[in-house]
MDAnalysis code that builds the backbone (N, CA, C; Angstrom):
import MDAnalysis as mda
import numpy as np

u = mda.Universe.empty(474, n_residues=158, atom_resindex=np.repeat(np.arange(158), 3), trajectory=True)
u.add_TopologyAttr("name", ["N", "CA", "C"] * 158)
u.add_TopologyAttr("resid", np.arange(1, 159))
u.add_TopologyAttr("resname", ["UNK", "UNK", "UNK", "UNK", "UNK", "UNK", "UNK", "UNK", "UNK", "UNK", "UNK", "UNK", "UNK", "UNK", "UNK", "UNK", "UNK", "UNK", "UNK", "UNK", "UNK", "UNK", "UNK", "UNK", "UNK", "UNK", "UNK", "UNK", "UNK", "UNK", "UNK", "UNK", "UNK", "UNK", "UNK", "UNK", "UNK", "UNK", "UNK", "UNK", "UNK", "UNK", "UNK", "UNK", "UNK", "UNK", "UNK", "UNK", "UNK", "UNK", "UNK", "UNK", "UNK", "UNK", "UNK", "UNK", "UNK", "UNK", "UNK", "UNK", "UNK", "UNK", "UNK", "UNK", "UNK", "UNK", "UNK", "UNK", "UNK", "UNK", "UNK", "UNK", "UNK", "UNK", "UNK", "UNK", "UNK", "UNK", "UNK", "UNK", "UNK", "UNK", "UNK", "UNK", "UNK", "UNK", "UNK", "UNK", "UNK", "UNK", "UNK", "UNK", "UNK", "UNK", "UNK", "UNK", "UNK", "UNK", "UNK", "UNK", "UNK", "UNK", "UNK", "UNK", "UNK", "UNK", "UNK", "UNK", "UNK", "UNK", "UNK", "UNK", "UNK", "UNK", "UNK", "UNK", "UNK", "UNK", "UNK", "UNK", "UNK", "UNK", "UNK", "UNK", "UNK", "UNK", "UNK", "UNK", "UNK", "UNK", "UNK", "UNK", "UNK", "UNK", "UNK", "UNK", "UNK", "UNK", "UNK", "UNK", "UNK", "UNK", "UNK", "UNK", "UNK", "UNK", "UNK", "UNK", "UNK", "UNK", "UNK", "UNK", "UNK", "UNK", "UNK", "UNK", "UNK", "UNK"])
u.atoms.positions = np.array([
    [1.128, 0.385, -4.461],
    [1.235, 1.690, -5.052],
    [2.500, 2.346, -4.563],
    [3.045, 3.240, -5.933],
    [4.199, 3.652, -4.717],
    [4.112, 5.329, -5.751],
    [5.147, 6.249, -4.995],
    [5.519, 7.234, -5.015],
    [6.861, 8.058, -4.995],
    [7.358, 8.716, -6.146],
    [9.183, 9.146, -5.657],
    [9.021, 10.986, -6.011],
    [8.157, 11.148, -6.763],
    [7.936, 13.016, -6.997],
    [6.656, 13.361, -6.468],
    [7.951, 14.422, -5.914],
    [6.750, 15.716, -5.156],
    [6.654, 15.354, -3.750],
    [4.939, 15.508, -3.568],
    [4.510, 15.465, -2.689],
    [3.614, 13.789, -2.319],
    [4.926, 12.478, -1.995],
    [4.194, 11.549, -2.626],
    [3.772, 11.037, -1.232],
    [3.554, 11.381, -0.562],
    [2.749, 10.918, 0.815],
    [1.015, 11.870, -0.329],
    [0.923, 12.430, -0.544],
    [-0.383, 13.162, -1.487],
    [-0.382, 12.305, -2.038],
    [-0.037, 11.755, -3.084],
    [-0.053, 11.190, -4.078],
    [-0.292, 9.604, -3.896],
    [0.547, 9.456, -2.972],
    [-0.905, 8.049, -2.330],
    [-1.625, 8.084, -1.859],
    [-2.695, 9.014, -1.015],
    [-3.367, 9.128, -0.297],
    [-4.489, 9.645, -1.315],
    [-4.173, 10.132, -2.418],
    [-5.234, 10.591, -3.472],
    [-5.415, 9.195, -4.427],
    [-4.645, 8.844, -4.536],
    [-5.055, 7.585, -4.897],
    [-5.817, 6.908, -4.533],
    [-5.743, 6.227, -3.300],
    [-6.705, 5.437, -2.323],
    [-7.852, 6.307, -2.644],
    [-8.297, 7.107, -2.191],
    [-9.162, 8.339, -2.277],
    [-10.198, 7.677, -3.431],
    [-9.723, 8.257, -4.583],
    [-9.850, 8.621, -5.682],
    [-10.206, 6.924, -6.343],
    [-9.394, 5.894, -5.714],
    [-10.186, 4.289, -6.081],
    [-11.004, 3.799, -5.245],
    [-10.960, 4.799, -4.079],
    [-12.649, 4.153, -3.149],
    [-13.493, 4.655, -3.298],
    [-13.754, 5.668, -4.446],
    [-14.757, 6.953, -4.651],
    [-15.323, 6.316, -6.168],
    [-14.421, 5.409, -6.782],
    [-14.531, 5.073, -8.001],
    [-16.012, 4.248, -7.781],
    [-17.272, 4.502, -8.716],
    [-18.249, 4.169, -8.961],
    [-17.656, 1.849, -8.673],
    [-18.009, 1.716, -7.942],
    [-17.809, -0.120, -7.919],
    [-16.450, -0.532, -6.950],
    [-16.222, 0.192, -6.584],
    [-15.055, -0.301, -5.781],
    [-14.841, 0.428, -4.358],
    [-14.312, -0.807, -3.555],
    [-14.380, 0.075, -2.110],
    [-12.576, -0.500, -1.424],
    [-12.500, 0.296, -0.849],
    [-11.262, 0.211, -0.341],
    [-11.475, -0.480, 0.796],
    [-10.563, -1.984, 1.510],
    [-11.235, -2.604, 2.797],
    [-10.141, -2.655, 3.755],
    [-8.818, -2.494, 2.927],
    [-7.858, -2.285, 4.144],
    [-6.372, -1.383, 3.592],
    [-5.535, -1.044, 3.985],
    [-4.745, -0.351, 3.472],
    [-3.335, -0.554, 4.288],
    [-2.366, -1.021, 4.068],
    [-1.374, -0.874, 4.593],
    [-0.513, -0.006, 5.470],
    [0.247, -0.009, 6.353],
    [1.040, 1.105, 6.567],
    [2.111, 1.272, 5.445],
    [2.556, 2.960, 5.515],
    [3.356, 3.009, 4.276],
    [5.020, 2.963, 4.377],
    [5.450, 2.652, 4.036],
    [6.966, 1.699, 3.400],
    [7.991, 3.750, 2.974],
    [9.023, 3.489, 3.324],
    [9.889, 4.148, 2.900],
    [10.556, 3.330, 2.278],
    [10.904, 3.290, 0.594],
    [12.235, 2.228, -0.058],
    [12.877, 2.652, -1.029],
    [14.418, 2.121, -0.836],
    [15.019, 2.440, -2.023],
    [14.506, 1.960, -3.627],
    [14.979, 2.805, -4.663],
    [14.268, 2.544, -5.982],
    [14.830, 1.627, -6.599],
    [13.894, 1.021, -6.977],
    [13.809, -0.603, -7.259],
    [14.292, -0.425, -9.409],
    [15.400, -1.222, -9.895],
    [15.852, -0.702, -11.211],
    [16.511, 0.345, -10.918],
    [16.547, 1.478, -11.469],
    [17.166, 2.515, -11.698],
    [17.049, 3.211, -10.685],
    [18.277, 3.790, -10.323],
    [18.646, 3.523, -8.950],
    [19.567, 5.334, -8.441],
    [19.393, 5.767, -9.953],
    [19.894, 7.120, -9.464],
    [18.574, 7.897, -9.475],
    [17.594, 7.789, -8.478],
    [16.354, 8.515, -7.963],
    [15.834, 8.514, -6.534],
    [14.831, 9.383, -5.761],
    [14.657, 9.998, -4.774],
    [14.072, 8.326, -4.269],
    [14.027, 8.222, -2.976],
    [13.529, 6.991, -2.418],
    [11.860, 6.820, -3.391],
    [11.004, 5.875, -2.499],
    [9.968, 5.988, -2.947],
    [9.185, 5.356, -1.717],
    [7.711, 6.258, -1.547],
    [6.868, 5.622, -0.669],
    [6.097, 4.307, -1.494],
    [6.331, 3.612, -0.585],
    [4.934, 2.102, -0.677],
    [4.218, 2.385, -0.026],
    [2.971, 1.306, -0.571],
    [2.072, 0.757, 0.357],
    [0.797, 0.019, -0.741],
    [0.240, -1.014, 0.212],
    [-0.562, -2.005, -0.515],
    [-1.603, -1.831, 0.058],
    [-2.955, -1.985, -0.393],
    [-4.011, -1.995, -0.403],
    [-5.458, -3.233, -0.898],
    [-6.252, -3.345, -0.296],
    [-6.964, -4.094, -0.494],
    [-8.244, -4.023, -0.936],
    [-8.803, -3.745, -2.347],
    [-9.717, -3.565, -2.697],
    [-11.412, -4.399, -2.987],
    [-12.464, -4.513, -2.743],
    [-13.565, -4.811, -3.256],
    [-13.966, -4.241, -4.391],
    [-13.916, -5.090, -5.487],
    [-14.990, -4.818, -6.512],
    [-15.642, -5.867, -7.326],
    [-16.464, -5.440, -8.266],
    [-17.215, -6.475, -9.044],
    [-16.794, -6.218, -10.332],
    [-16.265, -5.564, -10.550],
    [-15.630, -5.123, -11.910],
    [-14.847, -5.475, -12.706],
    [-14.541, -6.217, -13.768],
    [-13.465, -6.934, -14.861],
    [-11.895, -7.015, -14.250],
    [-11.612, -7.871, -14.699],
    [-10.138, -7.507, -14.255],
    [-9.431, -5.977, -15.304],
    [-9.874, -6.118, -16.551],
    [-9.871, -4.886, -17.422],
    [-10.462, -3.457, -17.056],
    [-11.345, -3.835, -16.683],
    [-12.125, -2.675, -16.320],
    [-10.853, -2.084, -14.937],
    [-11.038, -2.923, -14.106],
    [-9.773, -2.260, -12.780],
    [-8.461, -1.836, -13.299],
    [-7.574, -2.298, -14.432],
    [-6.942, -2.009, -14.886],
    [-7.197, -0.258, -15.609],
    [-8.019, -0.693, -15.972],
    [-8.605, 0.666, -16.808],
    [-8.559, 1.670, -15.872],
    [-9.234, 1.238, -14.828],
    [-9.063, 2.637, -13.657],
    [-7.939, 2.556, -13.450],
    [-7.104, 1.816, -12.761],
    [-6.052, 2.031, -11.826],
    [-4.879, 3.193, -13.357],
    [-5.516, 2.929, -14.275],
    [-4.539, 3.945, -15.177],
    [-4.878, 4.779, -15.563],
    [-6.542, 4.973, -15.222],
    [-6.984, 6.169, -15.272],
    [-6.742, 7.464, -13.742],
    [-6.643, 6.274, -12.828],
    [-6.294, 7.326, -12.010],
    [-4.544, 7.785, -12.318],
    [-3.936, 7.033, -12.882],
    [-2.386, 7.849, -12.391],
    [-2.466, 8.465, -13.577],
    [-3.030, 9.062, -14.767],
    [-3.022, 10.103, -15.345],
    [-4.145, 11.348, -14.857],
    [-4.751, 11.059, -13.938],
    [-5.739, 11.955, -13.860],
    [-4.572, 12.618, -12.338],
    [-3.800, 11.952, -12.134],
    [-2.550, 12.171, -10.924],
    [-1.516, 12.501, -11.781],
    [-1.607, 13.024, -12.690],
    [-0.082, 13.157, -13.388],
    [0.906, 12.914, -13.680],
    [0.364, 10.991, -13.443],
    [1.676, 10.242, -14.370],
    [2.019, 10.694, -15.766],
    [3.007, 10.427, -15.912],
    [3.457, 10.371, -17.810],
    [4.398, 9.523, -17.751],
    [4.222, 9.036, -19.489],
    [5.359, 7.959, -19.562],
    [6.724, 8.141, -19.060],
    [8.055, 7.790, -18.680],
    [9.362, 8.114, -18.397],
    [10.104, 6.644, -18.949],
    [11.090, 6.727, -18.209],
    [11.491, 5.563, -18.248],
    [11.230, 4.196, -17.572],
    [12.096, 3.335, -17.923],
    [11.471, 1.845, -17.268],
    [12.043, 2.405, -15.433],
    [10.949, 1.443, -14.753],
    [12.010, 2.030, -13.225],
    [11.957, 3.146, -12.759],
    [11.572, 4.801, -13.545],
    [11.908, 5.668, -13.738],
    [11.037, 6.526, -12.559],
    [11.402, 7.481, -12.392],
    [10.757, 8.323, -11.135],
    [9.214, 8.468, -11.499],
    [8.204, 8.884, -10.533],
    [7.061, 9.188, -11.091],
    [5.943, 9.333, -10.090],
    [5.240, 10.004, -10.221],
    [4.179, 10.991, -9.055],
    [3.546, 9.665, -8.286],
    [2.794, 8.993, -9.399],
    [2.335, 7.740, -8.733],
    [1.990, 6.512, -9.997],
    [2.575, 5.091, -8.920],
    [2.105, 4.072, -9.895],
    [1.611, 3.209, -9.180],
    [0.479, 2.906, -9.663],
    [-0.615, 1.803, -9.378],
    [-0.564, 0.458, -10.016],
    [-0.198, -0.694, -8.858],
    [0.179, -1.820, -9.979],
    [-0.771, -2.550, -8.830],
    [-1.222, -3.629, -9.998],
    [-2.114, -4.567, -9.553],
    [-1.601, -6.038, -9.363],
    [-1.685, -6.588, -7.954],
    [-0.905, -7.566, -7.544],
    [-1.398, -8.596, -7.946],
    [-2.655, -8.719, -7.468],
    [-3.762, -10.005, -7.593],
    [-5.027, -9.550, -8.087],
    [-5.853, -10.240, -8.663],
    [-7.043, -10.280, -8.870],
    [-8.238, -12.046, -8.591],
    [-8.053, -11.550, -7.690],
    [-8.676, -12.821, -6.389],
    [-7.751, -13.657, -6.502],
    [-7.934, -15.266, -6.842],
    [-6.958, -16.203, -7.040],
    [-7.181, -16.598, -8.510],
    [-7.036, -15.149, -9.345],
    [-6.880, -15.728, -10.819],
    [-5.434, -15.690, -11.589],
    [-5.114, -16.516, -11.799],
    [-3.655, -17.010, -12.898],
    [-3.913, -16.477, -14.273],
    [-3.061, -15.239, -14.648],
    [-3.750, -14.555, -16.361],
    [-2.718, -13.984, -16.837],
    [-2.546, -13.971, -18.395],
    [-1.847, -12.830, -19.066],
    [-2.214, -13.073, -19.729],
    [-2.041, -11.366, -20.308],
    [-2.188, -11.162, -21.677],
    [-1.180, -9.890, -22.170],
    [-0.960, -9.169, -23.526],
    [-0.181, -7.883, -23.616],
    [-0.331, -6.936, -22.778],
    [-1.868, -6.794, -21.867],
    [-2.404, -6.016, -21.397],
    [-1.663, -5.979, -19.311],
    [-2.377, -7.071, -19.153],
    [-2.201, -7.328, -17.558],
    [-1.841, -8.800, -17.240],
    [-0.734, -8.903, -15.832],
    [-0.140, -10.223, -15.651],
    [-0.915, -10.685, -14.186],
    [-1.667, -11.107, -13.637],
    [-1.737, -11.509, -12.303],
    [-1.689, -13.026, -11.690],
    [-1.170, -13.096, -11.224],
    [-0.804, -12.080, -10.211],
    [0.784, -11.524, -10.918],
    [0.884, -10.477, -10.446],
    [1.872, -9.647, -10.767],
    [3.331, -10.197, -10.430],
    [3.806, -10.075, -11.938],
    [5.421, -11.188, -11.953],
    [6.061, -11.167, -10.854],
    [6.288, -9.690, -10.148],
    [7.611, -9.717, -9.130],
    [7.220, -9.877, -7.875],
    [6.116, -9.847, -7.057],
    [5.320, -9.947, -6.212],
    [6.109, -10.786, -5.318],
    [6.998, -11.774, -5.639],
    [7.716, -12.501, -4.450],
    [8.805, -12.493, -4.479],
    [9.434, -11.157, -5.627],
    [11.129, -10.981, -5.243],
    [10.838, -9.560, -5.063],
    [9.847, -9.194, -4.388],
    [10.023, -7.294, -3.645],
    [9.636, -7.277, -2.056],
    [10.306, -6.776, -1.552],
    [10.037, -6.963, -0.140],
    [9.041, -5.495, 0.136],
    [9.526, -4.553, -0.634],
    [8.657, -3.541, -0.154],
    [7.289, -3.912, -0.884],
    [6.912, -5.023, -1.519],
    [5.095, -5.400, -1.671],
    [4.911, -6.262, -0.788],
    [5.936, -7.720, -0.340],
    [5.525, -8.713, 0.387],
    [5.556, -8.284, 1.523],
    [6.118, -7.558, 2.285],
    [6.081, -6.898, 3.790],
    [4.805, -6.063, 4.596],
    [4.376, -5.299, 3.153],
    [3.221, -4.405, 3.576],
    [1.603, -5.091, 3.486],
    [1.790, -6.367, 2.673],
    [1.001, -7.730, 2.004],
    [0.778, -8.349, 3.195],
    [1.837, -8.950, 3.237],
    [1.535, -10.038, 4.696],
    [0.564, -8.946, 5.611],
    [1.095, -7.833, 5.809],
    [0.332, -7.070, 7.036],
    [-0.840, -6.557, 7.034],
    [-1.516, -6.810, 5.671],
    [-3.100, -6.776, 5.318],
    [-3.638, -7.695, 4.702],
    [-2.760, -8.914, 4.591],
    [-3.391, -10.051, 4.035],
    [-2.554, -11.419, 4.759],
    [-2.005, -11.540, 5.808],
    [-1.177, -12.425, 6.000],
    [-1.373, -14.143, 5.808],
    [-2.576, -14.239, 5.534],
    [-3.035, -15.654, 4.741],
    [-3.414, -15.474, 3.882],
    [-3.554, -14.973, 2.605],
    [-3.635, -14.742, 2.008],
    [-2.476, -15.877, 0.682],
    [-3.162, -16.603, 0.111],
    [-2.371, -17.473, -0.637],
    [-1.570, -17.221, -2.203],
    [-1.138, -16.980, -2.294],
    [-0.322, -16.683, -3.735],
    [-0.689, -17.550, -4.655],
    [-1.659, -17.480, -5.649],
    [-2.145, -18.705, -6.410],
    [-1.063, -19.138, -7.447],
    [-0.030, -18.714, -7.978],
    [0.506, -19.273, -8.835],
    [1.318, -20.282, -7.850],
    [2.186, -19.861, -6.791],
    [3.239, -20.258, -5.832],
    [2.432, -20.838, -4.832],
    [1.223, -20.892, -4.551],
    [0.723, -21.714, -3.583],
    [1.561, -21.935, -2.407],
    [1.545, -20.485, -1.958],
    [2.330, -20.381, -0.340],
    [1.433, -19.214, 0.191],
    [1.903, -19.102, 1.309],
    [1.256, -18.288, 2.126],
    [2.021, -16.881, 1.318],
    [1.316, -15.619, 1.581],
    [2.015, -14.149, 1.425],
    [3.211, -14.328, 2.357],
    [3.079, -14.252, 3.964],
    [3.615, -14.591, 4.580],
    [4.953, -15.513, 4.749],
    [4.650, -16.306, 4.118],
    [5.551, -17.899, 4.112],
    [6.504, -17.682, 2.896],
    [6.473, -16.353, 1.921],
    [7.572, -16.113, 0.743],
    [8.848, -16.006, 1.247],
    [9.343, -16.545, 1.050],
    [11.334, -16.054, 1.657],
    [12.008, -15.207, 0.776],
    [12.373, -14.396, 1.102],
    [12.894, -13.145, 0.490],
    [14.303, -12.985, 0.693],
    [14.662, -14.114, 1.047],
    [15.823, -13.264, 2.431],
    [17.323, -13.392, 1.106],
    [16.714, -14.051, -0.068],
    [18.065, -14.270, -0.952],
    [18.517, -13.035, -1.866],
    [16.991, -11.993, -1.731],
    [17.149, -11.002, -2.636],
    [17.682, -9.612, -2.206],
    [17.717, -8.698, -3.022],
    [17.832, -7.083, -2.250],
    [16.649, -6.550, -1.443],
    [17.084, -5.810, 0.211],
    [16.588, -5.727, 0.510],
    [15.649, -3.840, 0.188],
    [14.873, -3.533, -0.310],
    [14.654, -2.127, -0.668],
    [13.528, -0.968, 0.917],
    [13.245, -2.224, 2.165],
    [12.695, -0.791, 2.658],
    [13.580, -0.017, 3.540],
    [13.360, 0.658, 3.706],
    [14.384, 1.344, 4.744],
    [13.868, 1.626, 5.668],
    [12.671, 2.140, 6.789],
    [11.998, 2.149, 7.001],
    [9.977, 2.313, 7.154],
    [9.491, 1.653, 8.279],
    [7.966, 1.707, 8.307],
    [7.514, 3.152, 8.798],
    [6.654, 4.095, 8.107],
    [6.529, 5.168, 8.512],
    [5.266, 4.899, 9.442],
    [4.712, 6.168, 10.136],
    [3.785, 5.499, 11.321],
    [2.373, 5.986, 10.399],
    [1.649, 4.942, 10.645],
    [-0.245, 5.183, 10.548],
    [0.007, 4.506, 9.191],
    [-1.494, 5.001, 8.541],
    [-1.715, 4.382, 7.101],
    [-2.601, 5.543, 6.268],
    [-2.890, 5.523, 5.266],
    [-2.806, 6.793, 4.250],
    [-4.629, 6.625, 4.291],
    [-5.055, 5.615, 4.648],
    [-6.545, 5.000, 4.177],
    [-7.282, 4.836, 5.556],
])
């Protein structure tokens, strides 16, 4: 999840909130949160990260459904691609399932060329296996790409 308007230390922390409160889902671990430069478009305010680890029994659709029901009920609106925004909720994995459709990709395309997801990942999932890439979270090498955190802020939002 990340954050670049307002008050976005709020704006993740209502999130988490607001998806462990969600009728079927529980929140089991939560990252510390990430200060990083903006990833694409690049004339905007930094942005907070941070990854999270959810329980549920619920569709992969159905989680989708929330996770976009919460960032309008948070005051996302459309903008641009890249583009600044209160909060966005993207879904990395959904256990070790391999899927697309128009709708949802998981595991989520960029997941092993972003350091501000694989950094905060390893540190709540560090075995955790990447089913398409069949490597460790951990074991991704990053080191060829841009680097976006700038610094680890202290504690965790959850």
């Amino acid at each position: 999840m990340g954050s670049n308007k307002g008050e976005k230390l709020w704006y993740l922390c209502q999130a988490a909130a607001k998806l462990n409160e969600s009728s079927g889902y529980h929140v089991v671990k939560c990252s510390s949160v990430y200060e990083t430069k903006p990833f694409g478009y690049k004339a905007q305010e930094n942005f907070l990260n941070a990854v999270m680890q959810v329980s549920t029994e619920k569709s992969l659709l159905d989680v989708i459904d929330n996770l976009k029901g919460i960032e309008k009920e948070l005051g996302r609106v459309a903008s641009t691609r890249w583009g600044p925004r209160k909060i966005d909720l993207d879904l990395l994995f959904y256990d070790n399932l391999v899927f697309s459709n128009e709708r949802v990709t998981v595991p989520h395309k960029e997941v092993a060329s972003r350091d501000f997801v694989l950094v905060p990942l390893c540190e709540i999932a560090p075995d955790f296996i990447h089913p398409a890439l069949n490597l460790k979270i951990c074991d991704i090498c990053i080191s060829d790409s841009e680097k976006y955190i700038i610094k680890k802020l202290l504690g965790t939002i959850f």
